[in-house]
N, C-alpha and C positions, 0 to 999 in steps of 0.2 A: 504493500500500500504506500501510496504518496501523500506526505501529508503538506499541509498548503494553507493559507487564507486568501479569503474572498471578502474584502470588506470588513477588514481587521476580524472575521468569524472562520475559526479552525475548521478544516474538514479534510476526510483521509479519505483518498478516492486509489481504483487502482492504476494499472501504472500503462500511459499510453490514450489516458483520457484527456478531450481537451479544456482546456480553460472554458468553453462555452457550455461543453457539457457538465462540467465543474460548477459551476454558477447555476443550472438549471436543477440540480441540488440541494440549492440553499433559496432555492424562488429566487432568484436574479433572473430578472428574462433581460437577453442583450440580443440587440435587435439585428436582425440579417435578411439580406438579398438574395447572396448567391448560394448560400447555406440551401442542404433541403435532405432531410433523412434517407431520401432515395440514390441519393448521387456524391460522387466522389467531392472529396473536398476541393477547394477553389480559390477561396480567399482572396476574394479578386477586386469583390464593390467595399469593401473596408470599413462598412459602416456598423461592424461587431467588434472594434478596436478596443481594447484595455489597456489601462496603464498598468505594468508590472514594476513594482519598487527595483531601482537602481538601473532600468532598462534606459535606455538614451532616446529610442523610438518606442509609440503605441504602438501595439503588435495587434494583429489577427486574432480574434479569441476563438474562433475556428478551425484555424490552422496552428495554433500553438500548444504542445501539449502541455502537459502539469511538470510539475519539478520540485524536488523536494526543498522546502524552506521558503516557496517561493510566496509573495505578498503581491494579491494583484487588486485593484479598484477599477470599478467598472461604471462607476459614474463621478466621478474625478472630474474639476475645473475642465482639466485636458482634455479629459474624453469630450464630456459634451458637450466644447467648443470643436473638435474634432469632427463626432460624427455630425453635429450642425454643418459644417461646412461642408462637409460628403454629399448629406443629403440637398447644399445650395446648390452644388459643384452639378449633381445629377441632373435636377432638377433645371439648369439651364439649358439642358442638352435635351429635352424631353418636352413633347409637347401636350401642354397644361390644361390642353382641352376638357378638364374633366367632368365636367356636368352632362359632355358630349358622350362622352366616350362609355363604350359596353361594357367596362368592369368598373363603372363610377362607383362607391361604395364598399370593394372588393380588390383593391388594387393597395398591394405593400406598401410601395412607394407614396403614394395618397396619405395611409396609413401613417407615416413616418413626418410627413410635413405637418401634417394635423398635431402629431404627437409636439413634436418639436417648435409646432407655435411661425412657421417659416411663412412669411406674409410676403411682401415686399421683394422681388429677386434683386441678389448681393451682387448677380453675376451676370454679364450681358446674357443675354437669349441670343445661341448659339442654333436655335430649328431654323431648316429656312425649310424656306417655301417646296422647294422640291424634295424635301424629304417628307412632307405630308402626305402621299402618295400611297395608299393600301394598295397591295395587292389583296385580288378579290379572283384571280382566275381559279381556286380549286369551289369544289363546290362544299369542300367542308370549314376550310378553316381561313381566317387570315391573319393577312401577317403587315404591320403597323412599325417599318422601323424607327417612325419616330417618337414612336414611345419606347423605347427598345435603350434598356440602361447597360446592355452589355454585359448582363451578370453571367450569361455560361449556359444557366441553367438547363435551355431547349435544346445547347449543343452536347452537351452529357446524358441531356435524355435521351436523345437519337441516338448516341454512338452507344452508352452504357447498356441503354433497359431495350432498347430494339434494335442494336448493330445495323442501322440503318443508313444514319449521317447523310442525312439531306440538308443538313443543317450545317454551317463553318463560320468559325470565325476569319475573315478577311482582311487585309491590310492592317496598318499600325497606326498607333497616335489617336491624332483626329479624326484620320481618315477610318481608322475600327471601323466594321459592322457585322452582324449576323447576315450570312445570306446562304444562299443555294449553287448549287453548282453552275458555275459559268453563270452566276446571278439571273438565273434563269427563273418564270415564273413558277410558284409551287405546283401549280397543276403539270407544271413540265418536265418535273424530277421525280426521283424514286422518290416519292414520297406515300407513305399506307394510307394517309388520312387518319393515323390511330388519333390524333390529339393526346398525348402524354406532355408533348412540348406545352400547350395549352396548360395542362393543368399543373405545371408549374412555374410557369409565365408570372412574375410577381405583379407585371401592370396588365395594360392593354396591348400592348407589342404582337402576342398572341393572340387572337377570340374563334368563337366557333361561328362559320357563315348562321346567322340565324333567320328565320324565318319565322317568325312572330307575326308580325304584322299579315303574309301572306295568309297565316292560318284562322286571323281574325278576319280577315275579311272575306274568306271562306264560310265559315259560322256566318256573317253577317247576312250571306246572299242566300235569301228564299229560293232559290233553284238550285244550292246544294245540299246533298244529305252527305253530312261530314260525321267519318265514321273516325272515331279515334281507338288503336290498338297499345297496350303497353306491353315495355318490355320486364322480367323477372327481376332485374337490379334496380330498376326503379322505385318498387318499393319498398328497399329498407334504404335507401339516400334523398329521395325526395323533401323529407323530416329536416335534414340539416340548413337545407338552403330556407325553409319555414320557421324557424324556430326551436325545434325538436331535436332531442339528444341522438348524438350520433350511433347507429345500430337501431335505431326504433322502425318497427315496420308498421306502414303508414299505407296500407293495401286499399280498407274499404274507403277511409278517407280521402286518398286519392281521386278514388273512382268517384264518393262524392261531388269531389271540387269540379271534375271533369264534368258532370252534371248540370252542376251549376254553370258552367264557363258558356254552355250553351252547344256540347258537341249532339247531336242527333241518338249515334250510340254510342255506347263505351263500353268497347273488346279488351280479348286480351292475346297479347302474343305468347302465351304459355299454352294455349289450343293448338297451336299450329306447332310450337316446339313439342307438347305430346305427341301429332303430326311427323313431324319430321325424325322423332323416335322410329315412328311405324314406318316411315322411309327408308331412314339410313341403317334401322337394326335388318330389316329385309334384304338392304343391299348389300349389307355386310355378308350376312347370310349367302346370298346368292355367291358373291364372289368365292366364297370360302369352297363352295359344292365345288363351281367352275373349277377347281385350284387342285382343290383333293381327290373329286372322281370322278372330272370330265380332262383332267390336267390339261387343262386349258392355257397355255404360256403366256398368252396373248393381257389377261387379269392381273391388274395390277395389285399384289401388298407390299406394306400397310396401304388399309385404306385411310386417310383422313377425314376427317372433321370439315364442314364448311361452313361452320356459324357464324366465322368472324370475319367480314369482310377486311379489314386491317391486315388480316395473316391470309387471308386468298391474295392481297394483290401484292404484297412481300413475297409469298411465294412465284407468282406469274414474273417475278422482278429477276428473283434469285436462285429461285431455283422451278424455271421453265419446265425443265425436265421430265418431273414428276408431276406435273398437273394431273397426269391420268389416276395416278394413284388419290385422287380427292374425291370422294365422294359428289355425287354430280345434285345431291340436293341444294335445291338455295336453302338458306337460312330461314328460319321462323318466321321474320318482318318481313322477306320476300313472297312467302308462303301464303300468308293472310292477304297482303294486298292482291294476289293473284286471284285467290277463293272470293275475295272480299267483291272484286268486280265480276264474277262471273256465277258464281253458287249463293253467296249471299244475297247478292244483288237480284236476283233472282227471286229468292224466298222472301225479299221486303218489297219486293216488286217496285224496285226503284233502277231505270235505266241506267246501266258504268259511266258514261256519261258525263249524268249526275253529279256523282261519286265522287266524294276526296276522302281520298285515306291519307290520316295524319298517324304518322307513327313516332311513339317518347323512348324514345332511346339513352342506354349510359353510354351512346358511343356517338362519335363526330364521321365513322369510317361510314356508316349508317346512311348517314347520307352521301357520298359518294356514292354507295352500291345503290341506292334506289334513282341513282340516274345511270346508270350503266343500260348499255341499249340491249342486253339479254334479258332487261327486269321488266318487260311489255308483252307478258304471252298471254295476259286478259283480254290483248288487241288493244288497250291504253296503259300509261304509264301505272302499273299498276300499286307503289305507292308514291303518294303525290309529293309529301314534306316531312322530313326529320326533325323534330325537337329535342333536342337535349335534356337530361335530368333538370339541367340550370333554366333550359327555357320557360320548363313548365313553371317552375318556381316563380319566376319573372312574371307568366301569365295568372299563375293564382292570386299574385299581388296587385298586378293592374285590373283584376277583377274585383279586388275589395274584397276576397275572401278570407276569414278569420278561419287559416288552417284547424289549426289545434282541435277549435271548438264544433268542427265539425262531425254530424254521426256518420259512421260505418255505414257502407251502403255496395252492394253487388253489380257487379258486371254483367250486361246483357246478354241475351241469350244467344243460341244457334253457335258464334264463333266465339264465346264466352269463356265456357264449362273447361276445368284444366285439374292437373293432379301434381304430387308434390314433385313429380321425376321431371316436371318443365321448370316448376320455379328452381329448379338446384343449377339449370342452364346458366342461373346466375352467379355461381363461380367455379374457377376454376376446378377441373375434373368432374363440372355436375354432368355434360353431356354424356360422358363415358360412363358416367354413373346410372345414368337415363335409360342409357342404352341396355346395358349391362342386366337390370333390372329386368328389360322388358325380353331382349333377346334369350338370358339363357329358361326363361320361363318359356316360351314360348319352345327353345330346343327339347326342355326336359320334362315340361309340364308340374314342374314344382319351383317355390321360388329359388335366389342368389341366395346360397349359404354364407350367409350375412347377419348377425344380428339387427333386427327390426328394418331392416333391407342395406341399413347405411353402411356402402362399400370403402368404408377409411382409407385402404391404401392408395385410393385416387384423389384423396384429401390432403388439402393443406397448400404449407406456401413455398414447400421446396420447386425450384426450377422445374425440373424435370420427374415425374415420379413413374414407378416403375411397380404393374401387376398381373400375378399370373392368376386364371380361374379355369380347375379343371374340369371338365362337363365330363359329366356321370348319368345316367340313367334314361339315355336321351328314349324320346316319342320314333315310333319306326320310319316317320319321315325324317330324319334327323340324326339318324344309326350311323353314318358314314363319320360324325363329331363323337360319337363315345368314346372316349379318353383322351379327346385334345385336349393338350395345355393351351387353352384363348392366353394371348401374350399384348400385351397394353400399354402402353406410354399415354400420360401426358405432360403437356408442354404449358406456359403461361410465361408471357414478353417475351416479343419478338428474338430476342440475346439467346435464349435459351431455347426458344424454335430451331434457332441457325445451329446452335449446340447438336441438336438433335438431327434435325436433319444430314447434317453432311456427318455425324457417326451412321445414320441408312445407308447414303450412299457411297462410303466405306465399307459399306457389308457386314460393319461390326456389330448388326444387331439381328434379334430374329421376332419383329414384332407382326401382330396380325391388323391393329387398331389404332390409331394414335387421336388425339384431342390435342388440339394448339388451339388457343386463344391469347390473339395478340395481346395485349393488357396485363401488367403486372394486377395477381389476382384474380386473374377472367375481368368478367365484365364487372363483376361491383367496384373493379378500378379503372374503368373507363374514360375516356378522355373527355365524354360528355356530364361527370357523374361531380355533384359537390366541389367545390373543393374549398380547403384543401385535402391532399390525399400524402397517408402515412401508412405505411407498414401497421400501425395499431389502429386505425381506423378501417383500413381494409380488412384489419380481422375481425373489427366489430360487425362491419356488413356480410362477411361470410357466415360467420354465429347465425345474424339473424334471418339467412336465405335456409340457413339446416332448420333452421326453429319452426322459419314457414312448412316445411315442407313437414317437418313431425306432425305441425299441426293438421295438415290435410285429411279430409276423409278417405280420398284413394291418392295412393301414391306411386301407383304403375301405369306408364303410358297407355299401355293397352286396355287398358279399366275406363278412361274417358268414354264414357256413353255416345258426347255429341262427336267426339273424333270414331268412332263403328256408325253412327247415324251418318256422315258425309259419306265414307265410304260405301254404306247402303244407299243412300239415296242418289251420289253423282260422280265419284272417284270409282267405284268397284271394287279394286284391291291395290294393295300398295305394288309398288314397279306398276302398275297398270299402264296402261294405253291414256286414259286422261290426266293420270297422275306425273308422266311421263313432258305430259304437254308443259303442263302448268306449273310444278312442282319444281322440275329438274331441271339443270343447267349444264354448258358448258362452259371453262375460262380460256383465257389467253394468254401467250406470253407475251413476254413487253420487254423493253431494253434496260439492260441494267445500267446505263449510264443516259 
């Protein structure tokens, strides 16, 4: 142990910890930019400086670690003539727009002038006019370099949590900035659309393209019937951006608000991820038969996962190759909007047309993929607008609705009805769990030897996790799997996809399944989702996605009543012929530079 004071108060910390983390020990909160629990240190914006007795310069309290004997003050004359002047110095370089701007309220640096009392600038205003300039060419996210203070942050997200680096730092001095490669528009680079940069963007420099206004004015016009679907991480984050401790799941009261807000119906995208169980555990199925007792060469394993648009277009990026091996379902959000203009629309007997499907997403990739031109096999764009976790929050508030106090209230019917194996879609290893659940019940006719079904080893927040399920006692359609070892991976950020993937194409593995979901965490740490986002906060929202799901009455895909009702009444059977049409897809590759 290292012993030390903080504000002439003793404390013995161990050894390797930093002064910042030192002080947050003793309730010293010292304030930081480029600082972020997910990413490598940086020490860069300097506005967590300390004074340490007999030091010559304020140091870094983030980058300097503890030492024995050492005496450090963290709100010293020095310091907070110091970080005052950090935060003037920034603040001339950055444009102040902020009653304008999308993260007014929610932005660090905001944060820090307020704190600091900063009125008046000390320092000429160094924005000009041309660097006001958003790009706006992706359909998910933009990017604001004149709010852009240079802390790092977006470019350790890209390279650390998603090995991606769309993001660099450029030139020196003055001339710094974050850009793209060959400063090229964001829609023009490898970029996923995940929004991780986003969520931890201290200002506005980052924001998600939003469409608010689009979907008010949708609800506004008597000639649309606006159907709004959510996604399974939505309701246990929606709470934070309302007022609500973080981990509280906010399911009916959502649905409430959405109600209120004026949408027509209110679905749920955990219907179509029960769906998309019945899809991909079929297709899994099918490949496996092709493989083992038609040896088929042609079949590709592992198969993948397609849920997360983020890590389908990293992959079409990086690794072209294996697109065959992805399962050719779209995602649950694509699923609904498909059903949504063509079987639903139908049974409310309102023409596609009509029709706008608004879908709430934890994710910014979400809306890239529902403009993608494979996502129109309703014959229209089959969903119309993405909202973010953050958006909806935004719209609850300019509706004057009193979250909290609202009662619990149920999702409408027909594409409604869902069980616990959708909501766990919400984090990482729920799909494989989903599946898991539903597929070897269906092999064996009894359930996953699991206690209470929860398959733990595809649990939790290691990178990459690794499981075997032996099938035993299979049904005689199903006789050719009695005694396979089913062999599993999953993945969660992109870092740790790339990890996985290129040990496949090594040949150092022998898997039959895999699950990647871009997003550290799956989707409960989504790029559309609260923030801010921590390691302890994302385990609070995973807690509360297992809790939903305990609580369900049915918790196996195949148990959904209204997902066997679609099938009976306009699908047929899974892999079917209409299910084929609407349901499934192909991707592409794309240039990795």
């Amino acid at each position: 142990m290292v012993n030390l004071k903080i504000n002439n108060i003793a404390i013995s910390v161990e050894e390797g910890t930093t002064v910042l983390d030192a002080a947050k020990r003793l309730n010293f909160r010292i304030p930081t930019l480029c600082n972020h629990p997910d990413l490598s240190v940086a020490g860069n914006c300097r506005v967590c400086v300390v004074e340490i007795k007999g030091a010559r310069l304020l140091a870094a309290s983030c980058a300097t670690p503890v030492s024995e004997g050492m005496e450090v003050f963290t709100n010293s004359e020095k310091v907070r003539i110091a970080r005052k002047h950090v935060v003037e110095l920034l603040l001339s370089e950055h444009n102040s727009d902020c009653t304008k701007c999308f993260k007014n309220g929610h932005c660090e640096l905001q944060e820090l002038a307020s704190e600091y009392r900063i009125g008046d600038h000390v320092f000429l205003d160094l924005v000009k006019s041309k660097d006001k300039i958003q790009d706006i060419s992706s359909p998910s996210i933009v990017k604001d370099n004149s709010k852009c203070i240079r802390c790092q942050r977006c470019v350790r997200t890209c390279a650390e949590l998603q090995a991606v680096s769309a993001l660099a730092v450029v030139h020196k001095g003055n001339h710094q900035s974050i850009s793209t490669f060959l400063n090229k528009p964001m829609n023009d680079v490898v970029c996923t659309n995940c929004g991780q940069c986003i969520n931890r963007c201290p200002t506005g420099a980052l924001t998600e393209r939003n469409y608010i206004e689009e979907v008010w004015n949708a609800i506004y016009d008597p000639k649309k019937f606006v159907v709004v679907e959510t996604a399974p991480a939505t309701r246990v984050a929606l709470g934070e951006d309302l007022g609500i401790d973080v981990g509280s799941r906010v399911t009916g009261k959502m649905v409430s608000a959405l109600k209120k807000m004026g949408f027509n119906k209110v679905l749920d995208t955990d219907f179509t991820a029960d769906l998309t169980i019945m899809e991909e555990g079929t297709e899994l199925l099918t490949r496996l038969k092709k493989v083992i007792v038609d040896k088929d060469e042609t079949v590709k394993l592992p198969m993948m996962t397609s849920c997360s648009p983020g890590w389908i277009k990293f992959q079409e990026h990086m690794f072209p190759g294996m697109l065959d091996n992805l399962s050719t379902c779209k995602s649950p959000q694509q699923m609904f909007g498909a059903l949504a203009k063509t079987y639903y629309a139908d049974k409310v007997n309102i023409k596609a047309e009509n029709m706008v499907v608004v879908s709430i997403m934890p994710c910014t990739a979400k809306k890239f993929e529902c403009n993608r031109p494979e996502m129109r096999d309703s014959g229209f764009k089959d969903v119309d607008y993405v909202l973010t976790t953050r958006e909806l929050a935004m719209m609850v508030k300019q509706a004057g609705i009193d979250f909290d106090k609202l009662e619990d209230d149920h999702y409408d019917s027909i594409l409604g009805e869902s069980t616990g194996a959708a909501v766990i879609f919400g984090a990482t290893g729920g799909v494989m769990e989903a599946a898991l659940r539903t597929a070897y019940e269906l092999v064996t006719g009894h359930e996953v030897p699991f206690t209470n079904l929860n398959i733990k080893p595809v649990r939790g927040i290691e990178g990459v996790k690794e499981a075997s399920i032996k099938i035993k006692n299979t049904v005689p359609a199903w006789s050719f799997l009695e005694g396979v070892e089913l062999n599993v991976a999953v993945a969660h950020g992109l870092a740790n996809a790339k990890k996985l993937m290129e040990s496949i194409e090594k040949g150092e593995t022998n898997y039959h399944f895999i699950e990647i979901m871009g997003c550290p965490g799956g989707c409960i740490g989504g790029g559309g989702q609260p923030i801010p986002t921590s390691p302890e906060i994302r385990r609070k929202r995973t807690d509360a996605i297992y809790a939903e799901d305990m609580g369900m009455t049915l918790r196996k895909s195949h148990e959904n009543p209204e997902v066997t009702e679609v099938y009976k009444d306009y699908l047929g059977a899974p892999l079917g012929h209409k299910s084929h049409e609407l349901l499934h897809t192909h991707y592409k590759a794309r240039k990795r530079y």
